[in-house]
C-alpha positions in Angstrom: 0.2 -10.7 -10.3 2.7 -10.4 -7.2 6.1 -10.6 -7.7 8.4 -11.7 -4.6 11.6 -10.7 -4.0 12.9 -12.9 -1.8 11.8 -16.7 -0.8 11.4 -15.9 2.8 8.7 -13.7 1.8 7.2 -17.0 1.2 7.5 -17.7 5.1 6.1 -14.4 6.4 2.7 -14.5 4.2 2.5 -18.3 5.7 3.1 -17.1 8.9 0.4 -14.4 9.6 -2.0 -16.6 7.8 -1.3 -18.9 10.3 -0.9 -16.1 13.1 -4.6 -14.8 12.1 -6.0 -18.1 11.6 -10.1 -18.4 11.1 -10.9 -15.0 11.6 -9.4 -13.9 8.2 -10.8 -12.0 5.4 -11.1 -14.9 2.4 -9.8 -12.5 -0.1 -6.9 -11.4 2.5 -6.1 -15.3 2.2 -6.1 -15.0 -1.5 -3.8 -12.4 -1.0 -1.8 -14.6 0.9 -1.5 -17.4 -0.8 -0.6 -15.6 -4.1 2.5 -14.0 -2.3 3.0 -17.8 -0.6 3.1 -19.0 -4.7 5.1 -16.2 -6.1 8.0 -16.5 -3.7 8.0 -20.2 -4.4 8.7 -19.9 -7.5 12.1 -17.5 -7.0 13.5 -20.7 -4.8 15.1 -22.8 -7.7 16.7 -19.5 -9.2 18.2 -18.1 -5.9 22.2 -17.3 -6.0 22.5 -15.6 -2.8 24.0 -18.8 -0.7 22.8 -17.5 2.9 19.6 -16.3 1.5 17.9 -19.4 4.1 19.1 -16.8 6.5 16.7 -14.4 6.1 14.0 -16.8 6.4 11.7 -15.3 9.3 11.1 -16.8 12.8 7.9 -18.1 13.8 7.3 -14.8 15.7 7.8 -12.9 12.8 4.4 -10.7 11.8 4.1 -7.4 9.6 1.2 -4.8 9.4 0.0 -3.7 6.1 -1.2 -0.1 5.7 -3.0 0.8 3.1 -3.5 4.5 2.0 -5.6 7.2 0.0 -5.7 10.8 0.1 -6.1 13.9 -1.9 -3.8 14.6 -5.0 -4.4 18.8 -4.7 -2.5 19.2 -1.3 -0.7 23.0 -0.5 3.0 22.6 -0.2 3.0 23.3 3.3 0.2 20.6 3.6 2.1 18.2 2.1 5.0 18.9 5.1 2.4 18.5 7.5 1.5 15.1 6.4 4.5 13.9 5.8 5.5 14.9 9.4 2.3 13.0 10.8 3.3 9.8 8.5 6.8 9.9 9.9 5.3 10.0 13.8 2.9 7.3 12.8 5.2 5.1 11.3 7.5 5.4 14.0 5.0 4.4 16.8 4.1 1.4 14.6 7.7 0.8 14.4 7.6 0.0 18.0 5.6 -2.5 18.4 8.5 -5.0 16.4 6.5 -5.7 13.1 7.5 -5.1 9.3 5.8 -2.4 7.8 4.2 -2.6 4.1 2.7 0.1 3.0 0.5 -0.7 0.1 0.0 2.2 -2.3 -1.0 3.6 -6.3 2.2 5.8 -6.1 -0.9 8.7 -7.3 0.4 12.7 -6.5 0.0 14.1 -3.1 -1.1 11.8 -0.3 -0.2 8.3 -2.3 3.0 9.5 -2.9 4.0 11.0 0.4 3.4 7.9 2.1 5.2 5.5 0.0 8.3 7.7 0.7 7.8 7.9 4.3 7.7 3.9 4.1 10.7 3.4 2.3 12.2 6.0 4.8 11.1 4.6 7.4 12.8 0.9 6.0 9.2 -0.7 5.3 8.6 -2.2 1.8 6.7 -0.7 -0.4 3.7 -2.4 -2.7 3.0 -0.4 -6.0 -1.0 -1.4 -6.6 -1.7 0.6 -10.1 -5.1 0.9 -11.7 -3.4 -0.8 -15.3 -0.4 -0.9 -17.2 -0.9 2.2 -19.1 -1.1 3.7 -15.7 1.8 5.5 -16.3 1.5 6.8 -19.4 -2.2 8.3 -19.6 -2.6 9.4 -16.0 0.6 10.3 -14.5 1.6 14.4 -15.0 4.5 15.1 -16.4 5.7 16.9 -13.0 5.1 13.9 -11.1 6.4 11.5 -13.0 10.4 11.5 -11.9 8.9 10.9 -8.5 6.6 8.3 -9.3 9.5 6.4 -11.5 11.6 6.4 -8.8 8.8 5.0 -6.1 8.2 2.2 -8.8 11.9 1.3 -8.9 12.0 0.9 -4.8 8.7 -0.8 -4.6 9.6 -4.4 -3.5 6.2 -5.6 -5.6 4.0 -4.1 -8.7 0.4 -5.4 -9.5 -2.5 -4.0 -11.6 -6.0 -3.8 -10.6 -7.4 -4.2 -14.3 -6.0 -4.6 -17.8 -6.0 -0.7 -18.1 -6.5 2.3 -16.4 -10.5 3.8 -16.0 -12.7 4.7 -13.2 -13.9 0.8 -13.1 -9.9 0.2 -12.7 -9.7 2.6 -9.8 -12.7 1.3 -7.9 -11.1 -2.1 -8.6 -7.6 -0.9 -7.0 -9.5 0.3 -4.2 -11.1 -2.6 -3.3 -7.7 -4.9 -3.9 -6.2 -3.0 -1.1 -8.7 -3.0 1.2 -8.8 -6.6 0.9 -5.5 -6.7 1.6 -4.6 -3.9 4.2 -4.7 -4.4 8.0 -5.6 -0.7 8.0 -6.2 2.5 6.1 -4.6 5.7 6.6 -6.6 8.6 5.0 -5.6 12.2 3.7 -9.0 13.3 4.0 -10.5 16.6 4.5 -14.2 14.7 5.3 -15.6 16.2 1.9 -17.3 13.4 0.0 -16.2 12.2 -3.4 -17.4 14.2 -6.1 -20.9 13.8 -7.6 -20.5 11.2 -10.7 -16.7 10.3 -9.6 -15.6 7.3 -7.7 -12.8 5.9 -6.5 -11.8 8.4 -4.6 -10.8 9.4 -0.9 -14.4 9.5 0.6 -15.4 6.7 -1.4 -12.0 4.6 0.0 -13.2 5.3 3.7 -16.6 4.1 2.7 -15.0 0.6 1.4 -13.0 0.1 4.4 -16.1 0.8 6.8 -18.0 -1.6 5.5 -15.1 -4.6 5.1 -14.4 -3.7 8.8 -11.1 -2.7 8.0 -9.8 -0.3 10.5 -9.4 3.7 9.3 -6.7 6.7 10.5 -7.5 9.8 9.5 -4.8 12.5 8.7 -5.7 16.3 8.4 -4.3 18.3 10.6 -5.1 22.0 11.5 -3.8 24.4 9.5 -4.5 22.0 6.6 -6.0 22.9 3.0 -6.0 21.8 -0.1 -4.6 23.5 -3.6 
């Protein structure tokens, strides 16, 4: 389920609805209106007194950026990506929208990006396989970094009731039904026989939904 942090969050999902009008995804409007309904529900317990403030002008709009990517990236990979994330975000800076960056917080790519977000003053959305996400498929070495992306993420939802290759296919699929593009980590190698849920397999999805993708693998880069 989303979680809102702020009513006026209420007003931005009602505006691009409104902005995008007919041509809209239906499960992007789902998406929507569960935000719409979530930040409702925080209005009769706000105590900031200029919180009506922050409520967003009609011109207001926001792009969502999904992401996958590999998990195995060399060290000075991951500084090449996270370069190309911070040039990328700063061109979409420009063009005067809020950045989301929806992401599973995973090692490598996942994990990169939602950093360069929250760097970058975009809000992050945490979309997890399960629950037990954490606890049966997070290494130990990443998990300070994944705790502290979790704590700065503005929302947290679950794909499934716990964590399997069904709940990664399903996480997938949530974001690309809610994503105004994907940015891919990708070295063009396909997923794995008898694995899905993966990068290749993330490209596919967004293909066929029509959902725009940016590729990011620059020379020089390999994975570990």
């Amino acid at each position: 389920m989303y979680a809102a942090d702020r009513p006026g969050q209420a007003a931005r999902y009602a505006v691009q609805a409104l902005q995008e009008g007919p041509n809209m995804r239906s499960a992007r409007l789902d998406h929507y209106r569960s935000q719409i309904a979530a930040a409702a529900l925080s209005f009769a317990t706000v105590d900031e007194p200029n919180w009506h403030r922050r409520w967003p002008d009609t011109e207001e709009s926001m792009v969502r950026i999904g992401i996958t990517g590999h998990m195995n990236l060399s060290p000075d990979t991951a500084n090449l990506i996270k370069d190309a994330f911070a040039t990328a975000l700063s061109e979409e800076e420009r063009t005067g929208q809020e950045l989301v960056g929806v992401s599973c917080l995973a090692e490598g790519a996942d994990a990169i990006f939602a950093q360069t977000i929250l760097d970058t003053g975009g809000l992050l959305e945490a979309l997890l396989p399960g629950p037990d996400y954490r606890d049966t498929r997070v290494s130990e070495t990443h998990l300070p970094t994944f705790d502290v992306l979790v704590r700065q993420a503005h929302t947290v939802r679950y794909a499934a009731d716990a964590s399997s290759m069904d709940a990664y296919e399903a996480a997938n699929a949530a974001m690309l039904d809610s994503v105004d593009v994907l940015w891919a980590v990708w070295d063009g190698e396909p997923s794995p026989a008898g694995k899905y849920g993966g990068t290749a397999d993330a490209v596919a999805g967004a293909e066929a939904r029509g959902v725009p993708v940016r590729r990011f693998w620059p020379a020089g880069a390999t994975r570990s």
